[in-house]
N, C-alpha and C positions, 0 to 999 in steps of 0.2 A: 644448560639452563641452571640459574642458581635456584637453592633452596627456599629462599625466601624474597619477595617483594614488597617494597611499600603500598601498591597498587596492583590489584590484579584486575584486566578490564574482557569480562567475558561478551564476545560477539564483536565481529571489525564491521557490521554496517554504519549508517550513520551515527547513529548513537553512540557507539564506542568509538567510532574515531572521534567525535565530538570531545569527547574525556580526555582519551589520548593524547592528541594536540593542546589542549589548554592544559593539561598536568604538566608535557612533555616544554612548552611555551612558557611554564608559569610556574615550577619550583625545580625542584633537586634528587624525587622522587622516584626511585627506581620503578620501571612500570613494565607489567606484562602484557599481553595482548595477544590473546587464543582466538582462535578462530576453528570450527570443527569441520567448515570445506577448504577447496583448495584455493577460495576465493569466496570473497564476500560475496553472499546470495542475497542480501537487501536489494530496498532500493534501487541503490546504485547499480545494481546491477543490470535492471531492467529497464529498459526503457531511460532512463534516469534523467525526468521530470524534475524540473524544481520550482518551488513558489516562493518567490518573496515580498510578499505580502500578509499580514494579520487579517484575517485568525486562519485562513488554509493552511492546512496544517499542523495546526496544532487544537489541544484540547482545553477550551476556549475556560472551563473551570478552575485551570490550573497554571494559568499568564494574562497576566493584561498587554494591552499595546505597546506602552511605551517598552518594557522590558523585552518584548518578542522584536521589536524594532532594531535595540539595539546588538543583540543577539543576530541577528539576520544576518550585519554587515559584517558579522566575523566570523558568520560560515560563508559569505561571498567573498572573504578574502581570503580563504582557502581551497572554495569550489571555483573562484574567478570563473562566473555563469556569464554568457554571452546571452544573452535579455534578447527575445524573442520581439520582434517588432508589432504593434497593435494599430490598429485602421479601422475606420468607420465603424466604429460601438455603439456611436449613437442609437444610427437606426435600425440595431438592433436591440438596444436596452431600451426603445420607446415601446417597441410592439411588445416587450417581451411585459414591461408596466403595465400596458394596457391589460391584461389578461391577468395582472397579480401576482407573475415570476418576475423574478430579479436576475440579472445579470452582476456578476462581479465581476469587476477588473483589476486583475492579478499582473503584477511583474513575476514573467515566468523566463526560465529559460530551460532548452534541451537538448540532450547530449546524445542519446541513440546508445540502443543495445550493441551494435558491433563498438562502440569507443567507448562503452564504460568500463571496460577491461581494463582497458588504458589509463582510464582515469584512474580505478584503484589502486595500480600497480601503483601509480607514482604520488599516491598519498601515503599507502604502504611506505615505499622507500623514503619517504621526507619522514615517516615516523624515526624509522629504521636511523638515520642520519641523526637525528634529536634523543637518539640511546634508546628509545624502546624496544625491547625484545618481541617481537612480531612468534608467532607458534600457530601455523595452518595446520590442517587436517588434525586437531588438535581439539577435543573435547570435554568439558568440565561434567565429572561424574558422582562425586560424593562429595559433599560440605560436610566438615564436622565444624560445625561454630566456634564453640568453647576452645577449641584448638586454636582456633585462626587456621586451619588447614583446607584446602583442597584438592582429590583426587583427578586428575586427567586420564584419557580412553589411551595416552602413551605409556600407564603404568605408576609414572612419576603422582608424589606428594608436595603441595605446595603451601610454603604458608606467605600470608596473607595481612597486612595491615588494614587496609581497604580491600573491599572487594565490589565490584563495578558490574550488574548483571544485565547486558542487551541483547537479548536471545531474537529481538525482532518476534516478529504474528507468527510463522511459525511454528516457535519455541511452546506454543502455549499450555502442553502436557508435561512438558522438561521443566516451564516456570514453575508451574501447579505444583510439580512436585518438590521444587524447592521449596516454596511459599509453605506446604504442608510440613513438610520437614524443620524447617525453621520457626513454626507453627505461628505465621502472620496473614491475619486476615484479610481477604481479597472480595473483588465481587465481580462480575461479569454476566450484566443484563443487556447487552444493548448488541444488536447485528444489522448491519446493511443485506437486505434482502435483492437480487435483480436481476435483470438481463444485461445483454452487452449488443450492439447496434452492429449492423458491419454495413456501409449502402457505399456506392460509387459517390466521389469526392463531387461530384457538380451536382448531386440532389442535396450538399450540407458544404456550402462555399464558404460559411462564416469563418473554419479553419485555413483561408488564406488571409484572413485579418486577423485571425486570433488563434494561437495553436491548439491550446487546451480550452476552450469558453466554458465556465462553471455559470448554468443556469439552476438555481433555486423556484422550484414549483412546490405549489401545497400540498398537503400531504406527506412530509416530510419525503418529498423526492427530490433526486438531484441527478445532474448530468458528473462523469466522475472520468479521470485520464482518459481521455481523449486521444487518442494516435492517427498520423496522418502523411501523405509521402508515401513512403514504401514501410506499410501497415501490416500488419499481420495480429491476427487471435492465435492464442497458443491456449492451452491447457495448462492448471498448476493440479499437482498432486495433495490431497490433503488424504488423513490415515484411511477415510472407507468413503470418499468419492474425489469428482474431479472438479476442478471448481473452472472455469474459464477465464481470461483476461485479455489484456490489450497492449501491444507494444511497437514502437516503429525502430526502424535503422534511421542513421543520419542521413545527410543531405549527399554524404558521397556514395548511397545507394539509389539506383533507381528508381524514381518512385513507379507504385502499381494503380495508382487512379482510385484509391479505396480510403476511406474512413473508418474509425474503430469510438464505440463510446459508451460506458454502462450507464443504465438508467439502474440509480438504486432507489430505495427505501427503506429509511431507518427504523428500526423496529425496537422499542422498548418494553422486557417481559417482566409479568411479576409474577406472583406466586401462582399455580402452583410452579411453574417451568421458570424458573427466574436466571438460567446458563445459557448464555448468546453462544456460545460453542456445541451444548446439546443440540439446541435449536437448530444449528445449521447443520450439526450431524443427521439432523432427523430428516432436512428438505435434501439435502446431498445425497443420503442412500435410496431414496425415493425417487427423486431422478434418474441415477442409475440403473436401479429396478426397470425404470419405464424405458429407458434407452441405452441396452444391450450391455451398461459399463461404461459408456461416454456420454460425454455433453448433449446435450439435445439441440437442433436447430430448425428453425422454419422461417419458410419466407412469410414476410406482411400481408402479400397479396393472399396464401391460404389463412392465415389468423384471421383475417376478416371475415371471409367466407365462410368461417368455423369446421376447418377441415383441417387435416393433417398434411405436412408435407410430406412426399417421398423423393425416392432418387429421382424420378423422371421430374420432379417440379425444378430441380436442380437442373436442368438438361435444354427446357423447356425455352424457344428465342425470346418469350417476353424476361426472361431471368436473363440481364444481358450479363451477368458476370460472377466468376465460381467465388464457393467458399475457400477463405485461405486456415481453415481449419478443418480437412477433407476428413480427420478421424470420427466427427460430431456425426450425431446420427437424426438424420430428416423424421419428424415428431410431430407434436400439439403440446406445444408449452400451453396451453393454459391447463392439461392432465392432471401435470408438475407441479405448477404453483401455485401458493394460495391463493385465491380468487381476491381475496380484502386487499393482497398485494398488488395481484396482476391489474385491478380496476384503476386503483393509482396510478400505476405505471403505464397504463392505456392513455389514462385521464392527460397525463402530460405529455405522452408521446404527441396527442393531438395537439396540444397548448405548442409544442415546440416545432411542429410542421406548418402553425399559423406564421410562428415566428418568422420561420426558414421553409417556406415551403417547399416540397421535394422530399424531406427525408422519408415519409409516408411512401415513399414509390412499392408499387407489386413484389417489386425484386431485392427491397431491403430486407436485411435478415438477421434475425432475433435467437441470441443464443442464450442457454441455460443449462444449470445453476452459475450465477455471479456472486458469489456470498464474499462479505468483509465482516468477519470478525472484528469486531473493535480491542479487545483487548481483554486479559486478567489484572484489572488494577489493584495492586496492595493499597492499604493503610498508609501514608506515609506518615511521618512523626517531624518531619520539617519540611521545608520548604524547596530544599536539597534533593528529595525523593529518595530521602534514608528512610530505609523499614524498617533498619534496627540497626544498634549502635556498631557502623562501621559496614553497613551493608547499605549499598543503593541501587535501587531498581528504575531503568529510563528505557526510552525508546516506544516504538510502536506496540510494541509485544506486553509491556506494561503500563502503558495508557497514559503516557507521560506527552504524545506526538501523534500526527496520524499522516505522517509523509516524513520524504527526507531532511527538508532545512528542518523542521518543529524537532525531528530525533536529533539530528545535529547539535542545538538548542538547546534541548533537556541535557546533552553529554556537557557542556559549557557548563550547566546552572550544579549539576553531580558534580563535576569535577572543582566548581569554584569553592561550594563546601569542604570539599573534601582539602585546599590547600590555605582555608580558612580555619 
């Protein structure tokens, strides 16, 4: 590795390949590209959803249309997304009106967690071919500014013309401490609150017309990645709980007849608690408390009745089909969650079984905590997402996107600065 770069771009999910390829496509500039696993752990890596469409995806304060439009088609000429096919919308975005949720129609396309391995590799190597210096297992440990230098978890010192930081959601303890370090002010008030759905795929058909359906219900709730085919809930690790999620394989694994879908709700805090990352750390260990160390789950048919699920409600012939998250521990989310939360999210679960009726079945089942940090957003000082002269902060993690094309996006609008 040499001593010094014109560009140094911390994080290879979307957002730093985003910079990457338009530096690497678009001057002369020598560029590094660390990554501290042995593979990008964004996005891409999971599930690897895409929307091209305004505004999913992105942070609607911080792009208008036309610029996110153009932008789109030159992370689709990189991701060359095979677009998901859509069918009879209508009659669902009639019911969905009548009741005062919205349906959005999104050009989506999706790639599955067993092939986005694949995908990486060979965005990696077309880096790699266009002269950037790729560095996995490879992590950014001390900034000294005034230097232009940075430290790596390899030992090495690196200096720095630019420096490009996409640590992805996260990073969000690692950002914090750069942002304090560099003493640039941030703010982070705002958390997605929820559960995650799991029902067999013929109580919720709309995902054979439409893979991901983004329904908008009041109360600031929404239906959110959507996984379907051969489905699965996993568990994500955050520093003191577990947060759960959703993700499918392609089309070349079998599917299991299962649905996957979070119902969130966005929460906006102020004083006195005004850290969307407290906030979540508070309902996360609380959760856990209540449920042994793991996610909590129950079926619909006990939520109503207002009881608890246990093992035997899992066992039981009206439950015709298991959980594919067998570590979650049988509960009473409503314990868990806050009541102001869970009402809304009752409120539309109803609104959405009008829609599509079926997902209400006995044996659909409700997992928690589902939390989405939104992000540690800096100050920026232009339009670039420079925090300070020769530093720029993008991606999910710094509240610049809130998906893969939007990171992608903000890496293009950082990087176009930066060769301007």
């Amino acid at each position: 590795m040499k001593n010094s770069f014109d560009v140094i771009i911390v994080g290879s999910g979307p957002a730093g390949l985003g910079a990457a390829f338009y530096l690497a496509e678009h001057s002369d500039k020598s560029i590094l590209l660390i990554e501290k696993s042995k593979i990008s752990s964004g996005g891409l890596r999971n599930d690897c959803k895409q929307n091209y469409t305004f505004p999913v995806g992105f942070t609607t304060e911080l792009w208008d249309e036309e610029e996110a439009d153009i932008l789109l088609q030159e992370v689709a000429d990189h991701l060359k997304p095979d677009y998901v096919q859509q069918r009879n919308l209508d009659v669902y975005a009639n019911r969905a009106d009548k009741l005062g949720v919205k349906l959005l129609n999104i050009k989506q396309a999706h790639v599955g967690t067993d092939r986005a391995k694949g995908l990486i590799a060979d965005l990696i190597k077309q880096l790699q071919d266009l002269g950037v210096t790729v560095a996995l297992e490879t992590a950014m440990t001390v900034i000294d500014y005034e230097k232009r230098i940075i430290e790596l978890s390899t030992g090495d010192a690196v200096g720095f013309s630019n420096l490009v930081i996409a640590p992805g959601r996260a990073g969000y303890t690692w950002l914090q401490n750069i942002m304090d370090t560099l003493e640039i002010n941030y703010s982070d008030n705002v958390v997605d609150v929820g559960i995650r759905v799991e029902a067999k795929e013929e109580y919720y058909p709309i995902v054979k017309d439409y893979y991901d359906p983004k329904f908008i219900f009041p109360g600031r709730v929404r239906t959110f990645c959507t996984n379907s085919g051969s489905a699965h809930i996993v568990k994500e690790k955050y520093e003191t709980y577990y947060s759960v999620n959703g993700h499918a394989y392609s089309t070349d694994r079998k599917p299991n007849g299962l649905v996957n879908f979070a119902m969130l709700k966005t929460i906006t805090l102020t004083d006195p608690v005004v850290s969307g990352h407290q906030f979540a750390e508070i309902l996360g260990r609380m959760a856990m408390q209540l449920s042994g160390g793991q996610p909590m789950m129950q079926r619909i048919g006990d939520f109503r009745l207002g009881k608890r699920s246990s093992k035997e409600t899992f066992n039981l012939d009206l439950y015709d089909f298991e959980s594919t998250l067998k570590s979650s521990t049988p509960g009473d989310v409503s314990l868990a969650i806050p009541s102001k939360i869970m009402r809304d999210i009752w409120r539309a679960m109803k609104m959405l079984d009008t829609i599509i009726p079926g997902i209400m079945h006995p044996s659909t089942i409700i997992y928690y905590p589902e939390i989405k940090t939104y992000a540690i957003r800096p100050e920026f000082i232009d339009n670039h997402f420079c925090v300070k002269k020769n530093i720029y902060m993008i991606g999910d993690g710094a509240g610049t996107s809130r998906g893969i094309t939007g990171a992608w996006a903000s890496g293009i609008r950082a990087a176009s600065g930066i060769v301007k």
